[in-house]
TORFILO-502420 format. One record per residue: residue in three letters; x, y, z of N, C-alpha, C in turn. Coordinates in steps of 0.05 Angstrom, whole numbers, padded with zeros to 5 digits, always signed. Example, Ala and Ser with C-alpha at 12.3 -4.5 7.8 and 13.67 -1.06 7.14 Angstrom:
2
Ala+00264-00114+00156+00246-00090+00156+00264-00066+00156 Ser+00257-00045+00142+00273-00021+00143+00258+00001+00157 
END
This chain:
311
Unk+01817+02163+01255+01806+02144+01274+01811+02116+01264 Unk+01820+02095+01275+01832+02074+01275+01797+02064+01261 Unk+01802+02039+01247+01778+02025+01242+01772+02001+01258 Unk+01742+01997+01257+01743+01970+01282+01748+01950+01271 Unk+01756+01917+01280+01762+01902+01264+01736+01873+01272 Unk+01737+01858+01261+01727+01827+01270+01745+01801+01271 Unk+01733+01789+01284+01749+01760+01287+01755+01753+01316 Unk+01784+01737+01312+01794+01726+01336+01803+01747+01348 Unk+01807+01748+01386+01817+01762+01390+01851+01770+01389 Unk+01870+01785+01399+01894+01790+01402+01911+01769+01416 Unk+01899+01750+01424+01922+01735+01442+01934+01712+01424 Unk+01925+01701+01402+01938+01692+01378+01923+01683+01351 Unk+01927+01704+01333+01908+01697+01310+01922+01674+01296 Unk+01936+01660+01297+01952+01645+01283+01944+01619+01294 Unk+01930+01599+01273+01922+01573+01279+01900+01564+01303 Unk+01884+01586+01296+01854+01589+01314+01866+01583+01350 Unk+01888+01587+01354+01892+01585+01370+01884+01612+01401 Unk+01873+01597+01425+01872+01615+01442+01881+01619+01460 Unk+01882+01642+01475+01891+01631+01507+01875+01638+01530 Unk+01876+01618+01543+01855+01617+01566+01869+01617+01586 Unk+01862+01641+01610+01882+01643+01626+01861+01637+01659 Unk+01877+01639+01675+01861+01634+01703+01884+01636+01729 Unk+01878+01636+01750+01901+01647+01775+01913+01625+01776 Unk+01929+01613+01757+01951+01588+01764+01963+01581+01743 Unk+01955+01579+01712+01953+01570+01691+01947+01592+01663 Unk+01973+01586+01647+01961+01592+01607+01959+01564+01597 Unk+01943+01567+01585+01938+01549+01563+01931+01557+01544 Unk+01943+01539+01518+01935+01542+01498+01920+01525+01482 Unk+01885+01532+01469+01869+01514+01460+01864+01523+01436 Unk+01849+01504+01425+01836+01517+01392+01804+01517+01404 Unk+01788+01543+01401+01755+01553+01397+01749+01529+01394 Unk+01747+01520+01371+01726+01504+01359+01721+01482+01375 Unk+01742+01467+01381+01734+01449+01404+01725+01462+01434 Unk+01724+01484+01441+01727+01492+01465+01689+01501+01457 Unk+01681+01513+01431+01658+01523+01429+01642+01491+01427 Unk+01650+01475+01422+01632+01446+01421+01620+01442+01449 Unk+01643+01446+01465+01629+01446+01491+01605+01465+01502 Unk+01583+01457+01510+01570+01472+01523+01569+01478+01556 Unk+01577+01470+01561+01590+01470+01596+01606+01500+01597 Unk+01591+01523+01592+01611+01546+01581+01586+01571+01590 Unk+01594+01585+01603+01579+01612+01609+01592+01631+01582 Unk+01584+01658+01586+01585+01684+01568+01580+01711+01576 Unk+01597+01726+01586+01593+01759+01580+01585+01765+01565 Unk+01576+01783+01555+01570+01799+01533+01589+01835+01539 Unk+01612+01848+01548+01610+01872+01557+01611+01886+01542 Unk+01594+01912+01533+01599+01938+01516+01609+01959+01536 Unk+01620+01984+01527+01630+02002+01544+01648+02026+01528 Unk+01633+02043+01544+01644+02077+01521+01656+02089+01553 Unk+01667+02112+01536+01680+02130+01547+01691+02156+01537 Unk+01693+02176+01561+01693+02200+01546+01672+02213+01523 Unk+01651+02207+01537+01628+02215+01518+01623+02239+01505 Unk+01631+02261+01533+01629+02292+01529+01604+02301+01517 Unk+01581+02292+01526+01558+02292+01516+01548+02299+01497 Unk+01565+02276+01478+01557+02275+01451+01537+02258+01440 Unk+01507+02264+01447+01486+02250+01433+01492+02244+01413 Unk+01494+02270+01401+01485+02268+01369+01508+02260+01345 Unk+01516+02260+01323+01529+02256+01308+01547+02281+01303 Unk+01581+02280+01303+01593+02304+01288+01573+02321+01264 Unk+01581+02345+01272+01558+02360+01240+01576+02353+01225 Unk+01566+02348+01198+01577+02346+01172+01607+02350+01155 Unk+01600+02380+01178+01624+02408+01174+01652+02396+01180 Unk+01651+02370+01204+01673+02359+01215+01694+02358+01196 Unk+01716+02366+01202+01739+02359+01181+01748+02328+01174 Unk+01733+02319+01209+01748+02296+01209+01736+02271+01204 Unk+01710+02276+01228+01688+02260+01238+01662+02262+01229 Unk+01659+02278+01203+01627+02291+01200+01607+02270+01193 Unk+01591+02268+01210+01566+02256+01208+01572+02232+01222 Unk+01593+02221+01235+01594+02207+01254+01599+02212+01282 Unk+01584+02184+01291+01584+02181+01327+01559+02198+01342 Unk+01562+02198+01356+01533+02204+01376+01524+02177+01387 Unk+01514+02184+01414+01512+02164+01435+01479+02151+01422 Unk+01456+02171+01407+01436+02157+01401+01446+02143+01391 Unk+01463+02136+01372+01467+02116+01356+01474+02079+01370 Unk+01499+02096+01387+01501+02067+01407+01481+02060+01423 Unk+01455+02084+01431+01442+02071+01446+01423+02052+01428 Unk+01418+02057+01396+01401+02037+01385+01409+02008+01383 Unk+01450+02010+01380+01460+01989+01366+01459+01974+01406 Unk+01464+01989+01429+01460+01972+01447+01435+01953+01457 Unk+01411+01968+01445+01380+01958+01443+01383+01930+01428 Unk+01387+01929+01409+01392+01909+01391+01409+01887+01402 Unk+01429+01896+01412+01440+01874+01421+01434+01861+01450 Unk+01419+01879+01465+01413+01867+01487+01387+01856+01485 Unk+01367+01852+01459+01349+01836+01456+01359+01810+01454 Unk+01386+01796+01436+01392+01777+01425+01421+01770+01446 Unk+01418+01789+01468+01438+01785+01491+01426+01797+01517 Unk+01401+01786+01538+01394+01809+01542+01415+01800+01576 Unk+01433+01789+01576+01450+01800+01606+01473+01808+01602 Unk+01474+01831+01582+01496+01841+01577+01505+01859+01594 Unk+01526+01866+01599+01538+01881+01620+01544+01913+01602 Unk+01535+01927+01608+01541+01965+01593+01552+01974+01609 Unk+01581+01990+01605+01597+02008+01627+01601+02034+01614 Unk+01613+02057+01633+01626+02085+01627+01650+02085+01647 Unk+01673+02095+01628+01692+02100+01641+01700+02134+01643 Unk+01677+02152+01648+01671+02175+01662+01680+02191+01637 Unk+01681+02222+01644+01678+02240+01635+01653+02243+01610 Unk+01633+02236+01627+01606+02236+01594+01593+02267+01608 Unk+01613+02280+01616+01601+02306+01617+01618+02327+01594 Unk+01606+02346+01593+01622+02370+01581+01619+02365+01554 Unk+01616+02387+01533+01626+02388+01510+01622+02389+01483 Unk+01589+02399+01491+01568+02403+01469+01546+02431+01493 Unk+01533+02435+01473+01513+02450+01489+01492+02438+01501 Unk+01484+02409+01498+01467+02400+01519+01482+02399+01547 Unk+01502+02396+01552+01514+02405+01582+01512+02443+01590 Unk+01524+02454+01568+01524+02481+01570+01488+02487+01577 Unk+01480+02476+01568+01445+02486+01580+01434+02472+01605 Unk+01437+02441+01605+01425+02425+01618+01443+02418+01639 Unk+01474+02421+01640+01486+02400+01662+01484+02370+01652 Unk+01487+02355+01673+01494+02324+01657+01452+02309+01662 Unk+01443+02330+01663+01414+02313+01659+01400+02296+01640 Unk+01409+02309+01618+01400+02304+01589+01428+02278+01586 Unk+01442+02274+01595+01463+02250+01588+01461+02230+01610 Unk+01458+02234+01631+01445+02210+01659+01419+02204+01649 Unk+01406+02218+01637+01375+02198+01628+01373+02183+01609 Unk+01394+02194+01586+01392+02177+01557+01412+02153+01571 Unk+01429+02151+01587+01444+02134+01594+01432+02113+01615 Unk+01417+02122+01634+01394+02111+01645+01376+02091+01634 Unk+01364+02107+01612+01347+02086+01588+01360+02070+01571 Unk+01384+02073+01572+01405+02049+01562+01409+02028+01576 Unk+01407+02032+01606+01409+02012+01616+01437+02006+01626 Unk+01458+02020+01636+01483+02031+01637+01483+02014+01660 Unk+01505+01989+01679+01513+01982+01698+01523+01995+01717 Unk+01545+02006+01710+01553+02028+01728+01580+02046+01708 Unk+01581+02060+01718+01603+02079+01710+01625+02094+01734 Unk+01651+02108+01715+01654+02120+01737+01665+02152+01735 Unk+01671+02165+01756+01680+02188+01750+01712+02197+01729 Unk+01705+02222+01720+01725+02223+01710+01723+02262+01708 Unk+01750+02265+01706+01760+02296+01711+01735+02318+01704 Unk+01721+02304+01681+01706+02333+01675+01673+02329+01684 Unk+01672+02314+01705+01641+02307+01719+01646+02331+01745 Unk+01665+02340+01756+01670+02354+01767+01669+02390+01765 Unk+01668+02391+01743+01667+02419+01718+01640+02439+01735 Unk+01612+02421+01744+01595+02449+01753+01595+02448+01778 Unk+01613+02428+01794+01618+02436+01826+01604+02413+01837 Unk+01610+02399+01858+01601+02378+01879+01573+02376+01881 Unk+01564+02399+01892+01534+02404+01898+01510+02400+01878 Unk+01525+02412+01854+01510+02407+01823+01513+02377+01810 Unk+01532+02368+01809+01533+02335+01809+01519+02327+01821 Unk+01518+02334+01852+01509+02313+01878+01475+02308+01865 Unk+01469+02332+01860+01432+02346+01858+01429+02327+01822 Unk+01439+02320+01806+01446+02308+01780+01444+02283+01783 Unk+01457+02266+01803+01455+02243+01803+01424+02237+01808 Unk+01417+02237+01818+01381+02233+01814+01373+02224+01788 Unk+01383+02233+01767+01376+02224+01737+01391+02193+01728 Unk+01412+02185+01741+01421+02170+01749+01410+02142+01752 Unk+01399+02116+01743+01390+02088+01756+01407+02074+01757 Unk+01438+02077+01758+01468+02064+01746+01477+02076+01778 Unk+01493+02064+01778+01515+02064+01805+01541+02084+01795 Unk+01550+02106+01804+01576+02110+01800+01596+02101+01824 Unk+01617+02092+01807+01640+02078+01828+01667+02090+01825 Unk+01665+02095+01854+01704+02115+01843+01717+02097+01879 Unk+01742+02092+01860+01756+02075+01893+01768+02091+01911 Unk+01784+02108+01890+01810+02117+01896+01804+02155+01905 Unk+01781+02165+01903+01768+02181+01907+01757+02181+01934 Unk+01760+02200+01959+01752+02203+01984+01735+02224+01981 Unk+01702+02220+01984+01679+02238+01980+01666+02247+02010 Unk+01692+02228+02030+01669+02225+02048+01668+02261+02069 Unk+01686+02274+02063+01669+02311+02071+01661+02323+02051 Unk+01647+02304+02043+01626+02325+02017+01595+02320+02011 Unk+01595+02337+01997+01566+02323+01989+01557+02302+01969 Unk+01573+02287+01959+01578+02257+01947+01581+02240+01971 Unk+01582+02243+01989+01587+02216+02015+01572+02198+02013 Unk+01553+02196+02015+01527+02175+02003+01519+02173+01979 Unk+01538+02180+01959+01521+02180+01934+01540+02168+01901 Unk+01570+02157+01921+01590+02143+01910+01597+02118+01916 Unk+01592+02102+01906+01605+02081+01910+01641+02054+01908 Unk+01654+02047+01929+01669+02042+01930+01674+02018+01904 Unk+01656+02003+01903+01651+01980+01878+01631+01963+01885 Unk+01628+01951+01869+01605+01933+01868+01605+01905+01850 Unk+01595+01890+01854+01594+01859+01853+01564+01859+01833 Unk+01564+01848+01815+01553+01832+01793+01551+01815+01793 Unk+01528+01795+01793+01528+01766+01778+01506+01766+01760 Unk+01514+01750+01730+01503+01763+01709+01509+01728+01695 Unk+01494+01716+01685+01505+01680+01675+01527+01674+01688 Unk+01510+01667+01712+01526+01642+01734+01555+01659+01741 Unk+01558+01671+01734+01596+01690+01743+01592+01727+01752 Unk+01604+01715+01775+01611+01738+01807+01637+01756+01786 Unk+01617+01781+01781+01631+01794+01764+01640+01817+01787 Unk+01672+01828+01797+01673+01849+01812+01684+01869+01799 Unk+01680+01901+01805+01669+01925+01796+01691+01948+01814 Unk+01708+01958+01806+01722+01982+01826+01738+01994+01806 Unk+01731+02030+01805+01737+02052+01799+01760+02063+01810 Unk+01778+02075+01787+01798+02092+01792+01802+02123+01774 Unk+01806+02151+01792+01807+02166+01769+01831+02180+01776 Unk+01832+02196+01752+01849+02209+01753+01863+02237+01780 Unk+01889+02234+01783+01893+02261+01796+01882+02287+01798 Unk+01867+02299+01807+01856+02326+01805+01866+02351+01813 Unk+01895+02355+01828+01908+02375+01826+01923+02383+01807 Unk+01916+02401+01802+01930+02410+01772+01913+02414+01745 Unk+01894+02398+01755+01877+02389+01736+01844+02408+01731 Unk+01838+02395+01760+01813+02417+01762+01812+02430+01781 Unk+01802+02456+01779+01801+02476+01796+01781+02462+01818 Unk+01810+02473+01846+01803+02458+01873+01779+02471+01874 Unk+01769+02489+01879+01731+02499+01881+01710+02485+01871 Unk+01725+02470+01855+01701+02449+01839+01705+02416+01854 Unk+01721+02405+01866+01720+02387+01879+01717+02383+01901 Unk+01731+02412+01916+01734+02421+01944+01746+02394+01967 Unk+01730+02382+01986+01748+02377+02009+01750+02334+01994 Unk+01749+02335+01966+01748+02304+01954+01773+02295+01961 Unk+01787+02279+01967+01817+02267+01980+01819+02240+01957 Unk+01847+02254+01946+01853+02223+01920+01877+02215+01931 Unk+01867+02184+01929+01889+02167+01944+01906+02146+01912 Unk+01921+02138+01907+01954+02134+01902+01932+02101+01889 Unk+01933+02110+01859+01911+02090+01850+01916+02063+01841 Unk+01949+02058+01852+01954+02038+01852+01953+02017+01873 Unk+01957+02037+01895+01944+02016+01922+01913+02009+01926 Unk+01904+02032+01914+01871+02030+01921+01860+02002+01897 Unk+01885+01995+01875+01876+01979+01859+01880+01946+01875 Unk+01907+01952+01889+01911+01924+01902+01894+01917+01919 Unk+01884+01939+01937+01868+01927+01952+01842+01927+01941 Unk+01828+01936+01930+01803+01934+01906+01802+01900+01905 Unk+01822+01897+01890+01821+01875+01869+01816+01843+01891 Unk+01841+01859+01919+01839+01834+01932+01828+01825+01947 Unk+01804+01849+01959+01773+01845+01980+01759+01838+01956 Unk+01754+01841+01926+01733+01827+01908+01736+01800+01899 Unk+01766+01796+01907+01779+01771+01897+01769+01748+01911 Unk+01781+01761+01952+01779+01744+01972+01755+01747+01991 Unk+01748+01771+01990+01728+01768+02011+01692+01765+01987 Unk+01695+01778+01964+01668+01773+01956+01673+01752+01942 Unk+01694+01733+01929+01705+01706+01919+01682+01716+01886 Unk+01693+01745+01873+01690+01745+01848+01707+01726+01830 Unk+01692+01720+01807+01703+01699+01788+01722+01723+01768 Unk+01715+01741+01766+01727+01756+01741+01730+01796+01755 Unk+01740+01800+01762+01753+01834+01770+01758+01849+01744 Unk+01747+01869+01741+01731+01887+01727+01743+01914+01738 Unk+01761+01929+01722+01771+01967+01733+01759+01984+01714 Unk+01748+01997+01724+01733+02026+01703+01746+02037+01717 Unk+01772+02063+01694+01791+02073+01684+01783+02099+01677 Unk+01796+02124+01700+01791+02147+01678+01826+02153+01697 Unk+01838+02130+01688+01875+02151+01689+01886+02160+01663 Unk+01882+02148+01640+01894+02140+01622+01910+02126+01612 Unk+01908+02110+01581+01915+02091+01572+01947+02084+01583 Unk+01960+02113+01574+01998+02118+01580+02006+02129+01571 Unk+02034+02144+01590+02049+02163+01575+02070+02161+01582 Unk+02083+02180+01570+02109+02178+01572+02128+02190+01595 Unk+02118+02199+01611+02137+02200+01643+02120+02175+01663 Unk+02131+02181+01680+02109+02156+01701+02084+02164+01718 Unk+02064+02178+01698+02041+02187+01709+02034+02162+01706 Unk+02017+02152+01729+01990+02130+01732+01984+02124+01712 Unk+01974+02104+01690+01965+02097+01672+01956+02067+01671 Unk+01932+02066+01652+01913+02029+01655+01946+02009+01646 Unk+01964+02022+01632+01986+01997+01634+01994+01996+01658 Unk+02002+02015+01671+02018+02014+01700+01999+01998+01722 Unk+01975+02002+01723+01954+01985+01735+01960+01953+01729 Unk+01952+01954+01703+01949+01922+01685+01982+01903+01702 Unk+01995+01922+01697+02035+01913+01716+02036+01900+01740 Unk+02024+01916+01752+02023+01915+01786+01998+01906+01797 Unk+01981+01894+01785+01955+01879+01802+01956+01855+01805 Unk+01942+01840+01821+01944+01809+01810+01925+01797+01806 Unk+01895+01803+01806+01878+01792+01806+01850+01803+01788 Unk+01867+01832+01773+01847+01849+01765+01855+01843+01725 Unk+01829+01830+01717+01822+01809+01695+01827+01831+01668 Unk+01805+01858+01678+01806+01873+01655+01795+01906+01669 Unk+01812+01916+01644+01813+01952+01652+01806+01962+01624 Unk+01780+01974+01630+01770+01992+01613+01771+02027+01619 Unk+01782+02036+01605+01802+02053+01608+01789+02077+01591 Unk+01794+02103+01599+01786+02130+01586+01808+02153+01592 Unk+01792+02170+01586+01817+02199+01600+01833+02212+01567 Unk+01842+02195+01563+01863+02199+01543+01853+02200+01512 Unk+01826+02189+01507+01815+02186+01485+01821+02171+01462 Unk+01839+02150+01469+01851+02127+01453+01836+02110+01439 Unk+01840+02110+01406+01821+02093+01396+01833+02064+01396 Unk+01825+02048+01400+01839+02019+01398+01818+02004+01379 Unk+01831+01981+01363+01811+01961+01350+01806+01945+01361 Unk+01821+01941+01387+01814+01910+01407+01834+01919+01421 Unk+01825+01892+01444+01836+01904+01477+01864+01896+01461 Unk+01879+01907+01481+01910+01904+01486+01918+01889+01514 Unk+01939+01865+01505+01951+01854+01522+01967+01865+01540 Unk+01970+01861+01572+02002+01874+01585+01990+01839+01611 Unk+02018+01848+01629+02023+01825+01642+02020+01827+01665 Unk+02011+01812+01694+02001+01840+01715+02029+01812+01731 Unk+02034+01826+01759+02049+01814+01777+02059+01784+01779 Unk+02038+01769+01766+02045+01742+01767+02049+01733+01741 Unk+02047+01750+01723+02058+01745+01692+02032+01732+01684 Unk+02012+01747+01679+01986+01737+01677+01972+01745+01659 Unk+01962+01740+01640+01954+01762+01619+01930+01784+01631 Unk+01934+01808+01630+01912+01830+01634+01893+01847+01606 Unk+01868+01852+01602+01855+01859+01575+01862+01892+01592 Unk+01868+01910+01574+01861+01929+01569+01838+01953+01545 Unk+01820+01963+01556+01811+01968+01525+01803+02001+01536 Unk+01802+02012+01501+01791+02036+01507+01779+02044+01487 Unk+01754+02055+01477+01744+02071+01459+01734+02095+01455 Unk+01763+02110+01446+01765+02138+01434+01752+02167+01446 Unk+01728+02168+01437+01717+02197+01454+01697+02197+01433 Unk+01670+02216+01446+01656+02225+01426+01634+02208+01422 Unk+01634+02187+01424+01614+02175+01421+01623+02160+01402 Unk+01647+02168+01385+01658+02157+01358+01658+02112+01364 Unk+01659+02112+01385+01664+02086+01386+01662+02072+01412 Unk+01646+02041+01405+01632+02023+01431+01652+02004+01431 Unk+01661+02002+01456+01677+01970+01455+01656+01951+01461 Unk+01676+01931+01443+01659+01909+01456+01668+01876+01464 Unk+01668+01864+01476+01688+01840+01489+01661+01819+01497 Unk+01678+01797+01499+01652+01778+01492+01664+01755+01508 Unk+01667+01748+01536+01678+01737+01555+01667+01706+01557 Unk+01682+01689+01549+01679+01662+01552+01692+01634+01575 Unk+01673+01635+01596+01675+01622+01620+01665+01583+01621 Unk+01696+01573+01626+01695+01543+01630+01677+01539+01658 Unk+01658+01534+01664+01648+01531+01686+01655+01524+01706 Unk+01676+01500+01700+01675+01482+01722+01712+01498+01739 Unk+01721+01505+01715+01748+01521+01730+01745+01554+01728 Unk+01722+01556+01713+01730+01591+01711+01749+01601+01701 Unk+01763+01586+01681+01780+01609+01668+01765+01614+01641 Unk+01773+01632+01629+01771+01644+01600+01778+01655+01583 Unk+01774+01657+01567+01787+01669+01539+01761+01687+01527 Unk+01771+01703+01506+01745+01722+01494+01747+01731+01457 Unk+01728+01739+01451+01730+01749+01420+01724+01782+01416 Unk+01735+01797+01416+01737+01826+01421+01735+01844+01398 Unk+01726+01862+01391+01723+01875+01376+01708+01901+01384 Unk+01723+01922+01371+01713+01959+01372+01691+01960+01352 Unk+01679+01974+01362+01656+01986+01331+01660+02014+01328 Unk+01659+02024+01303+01658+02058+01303+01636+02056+01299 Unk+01619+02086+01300+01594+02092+01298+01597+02115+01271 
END
């Protein structure tokens, strides 16, 4: 497992330099003068994925991982930080079902409540929330005080029709944060009996238009994708780079599926040659991202300081 790191973020460690980007303009500034200013909002975002309802810590036994990760853990280190940050933004980029025996007994109950008392914004689906059938999800969400958001997902002949959301709008320190889900393909994947009459639509259109009713019609400052396609691979399956390519307005993709450990987001370039954050952390509970979003008020653009944590 990759280690987390600190400091500046990825867009240039070389001569405290940063870059601050926005729908017209790069620039390049140095922090220190930019932190003098107080005319400056702040994110705070944390965000896991691929949890597989791992409370607790690897046992010991682990060859790899023993005695690390488990979600209690992030839920203490997120307590802590949302005392000394308390409008921080918490996300899931889905699959926090499956993969310990508290699902094998409980279903996703015991993981929507501890996630609940975390204080979770929203999350979204991902291949293995699907695993005990529509009906058993549908009856699950109840444990739920978090919004799930899937875009690209058609729930509406099922029994999720009312109980999914297309995306959602945030404002959290003065900035119109917008919110839209994309998951992965499900033929092939999971057994049609477990999704039944769900309709997945082509998650690159569902991203353009996402990005450009949050952009234009809700006039969000910053567009926000929770990701269960995966990071990338090597034929041209869907992936958070192929997204990050082809959008134009969508800021940052937090991304799962694939179980990618990263130490910090990763740069790619979206349609207008714009910089896009990608981030992902690993599986397991092994690791919280975390990004730390810094907003010029008066133009709204920003730059950020990013860093993974292992647990």
């Amino acid at each position: 497992m990759l280690k987390a790191t600190g400091g500046y973020s990825m867009w240039n460690r070389r001569g405290f330099l940063k870059v601050i980007f926005s729908g017209s303009a790069v620039v390049a500034i140095n922090p220190l003068v930019a932190f003098a200013n107080n005319d400056q909002d702040k994110l705070l975002i944390l965000h896991t994925n691929d949890i597989h309802c791992h409370l607790e810590a690897q046992p010991q036994s682990h060859p790899r991982n023993g005695g690390k990760g488990g979600l209690y853990r992030i839920a203490a280190y997120v307590k802590e930080m949302r005392e000394k940050n308390p409008g921080l933004l918490l996300f899931d980029s889905g699959d926090f079902s499956q993969g310990t025996p508290y699902f094998n007994f409980f279903g996703n109950e015991v993981i929507l409540k501890l996630m609940s008392e975390m204080q979770y914004d929203a999350a979204t689906i991902g291949n293995h929330e699907f695993d005990n059938g529509l009906v058993r999800l549908a009856d699950e969400l109840q444990y739920a005080s978090f919004p799930l958001i899937s875009s690209n997902y058609d729930f509406s002949h099922t029994v999720l029709a009312d109980k999914i959301i297309r995306n959602k709008v945030i404002e959290r320190n003065n900035i119109r944060i917008g919110v839209y889900g994309l998951g992965v393909e499900l033929e092939g994947l999971v057994d049609p009996s477990k999704y039944g009459r769900t309709a997945f639509f082509d998650p690159v259109e569902i991203a353009l238009e996402q990005e450009e009713y949050l952009r234009k019609k809700e006039k969000c400052d910053f567009i926000l994708c929770l990701s269960h396609l995966g990071y990338s691979y090597s034929n041209n399956k869907v992936s958070d780079i192929q997204i990050a390519q082809n959008t134009r307005y969508t800021n940052l993709i937090l991304g799962g599926h694939t179980h990618t450990f990263l130490n910090e987001p990763v740069k790619e370039f979206n349609k207008e040659n714009m910089p896009v954050l990608i981030n992902q952390a690993g599986w397991a509970a092994l690791q919280l991202g975390q990004l730390e979003i810094f907003f010029e008020r008066k133009q709204k653009l920003f730059f950020d300081f990013s860093r993974n944590h292992s647990f």
